[in-house]
N, C-alpha and C positions, 0 to 999 in steps of 0.2 A: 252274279259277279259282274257287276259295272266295270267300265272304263281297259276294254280289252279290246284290243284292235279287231274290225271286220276284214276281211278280204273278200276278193272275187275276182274271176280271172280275166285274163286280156282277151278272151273274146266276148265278153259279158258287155251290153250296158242298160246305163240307168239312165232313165228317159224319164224327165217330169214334163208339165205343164201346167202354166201360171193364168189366174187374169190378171187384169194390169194393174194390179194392187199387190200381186205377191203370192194371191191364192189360190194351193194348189187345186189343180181340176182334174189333172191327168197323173197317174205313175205307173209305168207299167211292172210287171211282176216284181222284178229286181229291184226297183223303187220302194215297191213293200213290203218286202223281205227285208232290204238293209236297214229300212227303215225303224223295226221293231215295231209298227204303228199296222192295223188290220187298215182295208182300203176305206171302210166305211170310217175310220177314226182321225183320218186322214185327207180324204177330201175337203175340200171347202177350208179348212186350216194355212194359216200363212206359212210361205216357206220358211219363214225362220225361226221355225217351231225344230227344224234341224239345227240351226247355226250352235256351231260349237263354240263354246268360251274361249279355245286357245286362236280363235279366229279374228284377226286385227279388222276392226270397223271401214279403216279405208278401202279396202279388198270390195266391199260391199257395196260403197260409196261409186267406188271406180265403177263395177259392174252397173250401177242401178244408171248413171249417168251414162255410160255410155248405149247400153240398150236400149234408157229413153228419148237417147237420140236416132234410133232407128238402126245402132250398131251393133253388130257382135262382139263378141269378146271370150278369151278363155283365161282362166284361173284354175290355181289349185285351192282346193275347199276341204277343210278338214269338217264332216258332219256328226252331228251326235245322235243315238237312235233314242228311243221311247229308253229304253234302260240304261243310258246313260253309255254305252259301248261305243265306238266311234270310229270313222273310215273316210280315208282319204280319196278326192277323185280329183280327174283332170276334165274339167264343166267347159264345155261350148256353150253358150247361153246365147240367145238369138231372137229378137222380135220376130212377132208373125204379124203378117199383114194381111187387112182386108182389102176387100177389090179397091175401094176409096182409096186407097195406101196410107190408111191411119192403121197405127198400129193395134193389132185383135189381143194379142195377148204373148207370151213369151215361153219360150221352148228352149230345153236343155239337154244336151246329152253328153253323158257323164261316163269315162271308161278309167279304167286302173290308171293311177302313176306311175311312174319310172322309177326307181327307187334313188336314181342316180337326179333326177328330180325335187325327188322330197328332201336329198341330204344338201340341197341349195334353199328348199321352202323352206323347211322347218327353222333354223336358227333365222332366217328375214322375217318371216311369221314374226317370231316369240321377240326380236329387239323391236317391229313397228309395235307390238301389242305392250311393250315395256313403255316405248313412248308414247304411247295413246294414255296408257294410265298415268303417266308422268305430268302428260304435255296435252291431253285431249286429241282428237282424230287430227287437228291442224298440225299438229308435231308429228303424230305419225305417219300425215300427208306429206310432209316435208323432208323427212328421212329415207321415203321411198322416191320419189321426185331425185334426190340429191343422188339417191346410188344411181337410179339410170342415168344423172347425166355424167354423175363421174363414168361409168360407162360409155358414157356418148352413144345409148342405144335407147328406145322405147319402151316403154310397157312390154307391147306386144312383141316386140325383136326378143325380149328379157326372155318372157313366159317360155315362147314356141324355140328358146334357144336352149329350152332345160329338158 
């Protein structure tokens, strides 16, 4: 039975690791468990062998630009597993550095949303993802832009204020 929510609790997380292409290298238990995917099927595979379809492109966009400028960033991410089943997390996403201070590769850790969270994500989600297919990822970069500033707050102010 696809398409059935996963859960796991607030003291759980999901920890991956990337190289700087996307591919994963690291998941610890919880990573492959939610994941439906065994660890040998799963390594070496791009992270967005997760991304779930209800997940709007610019989300992606924002995170991959701002990590490959050496910054953090947190997001909600709706994932999909190996069967099609699918679980929401709240991702800190983070370059890791070599001694040089170029960046090595990138790190995530992933714990439960707030439920009081998701009933803010979900409907932003599903109208940037209506514009995306409407409008391409620029439309639905520009519908997310325009709420924060009719907010007169950031990205980041938005996220860490749900």
């Amino acid at each position: 039975m696809a398409n059935q929510e996963l859960l796991f609790s607030e003291e759980e997380f999901i920890i991956s690791k990337t190289d700087l292409k996307g591919n994963i290298t690291y998941g610890n238990s919880l990573f492959i468990q939610m994941s439906g995917y065994t660890e040998l099927e799963i390594i070496n595979q791009p992270h967005n062998i997760l991304r779930h379809s209800d997940m709007p492109s610019v989300i992606f966009k924002l995170l991959w630009n701002r990590i490959k400028e050496g910054k953090e960033i947190f997001a909600y991410v709706k994932n999909k597993t190996k069967n099609g089943d699918y679980y929401w997390v709240f991702a800190h996403v983070t370059p890791s550095f070599a001694s040089d201070r170029k960046i090595s590769n990138y790190h995530s850790v992933r714990r439960k949303p707030s439920k009081k969270a998701l009933e803010a994500i979900k409907p932003l989600y599903a109208s940037l993802l209506q514009k995306e297919r409407s409008g391409g990822i620029n439309a639905s970069e520009a519908a997310l832009n325009q709420l924060l500033k009719d907010k007169g707050i950031s990205y980041d102010e938005f996220i860490l204020s749900l």
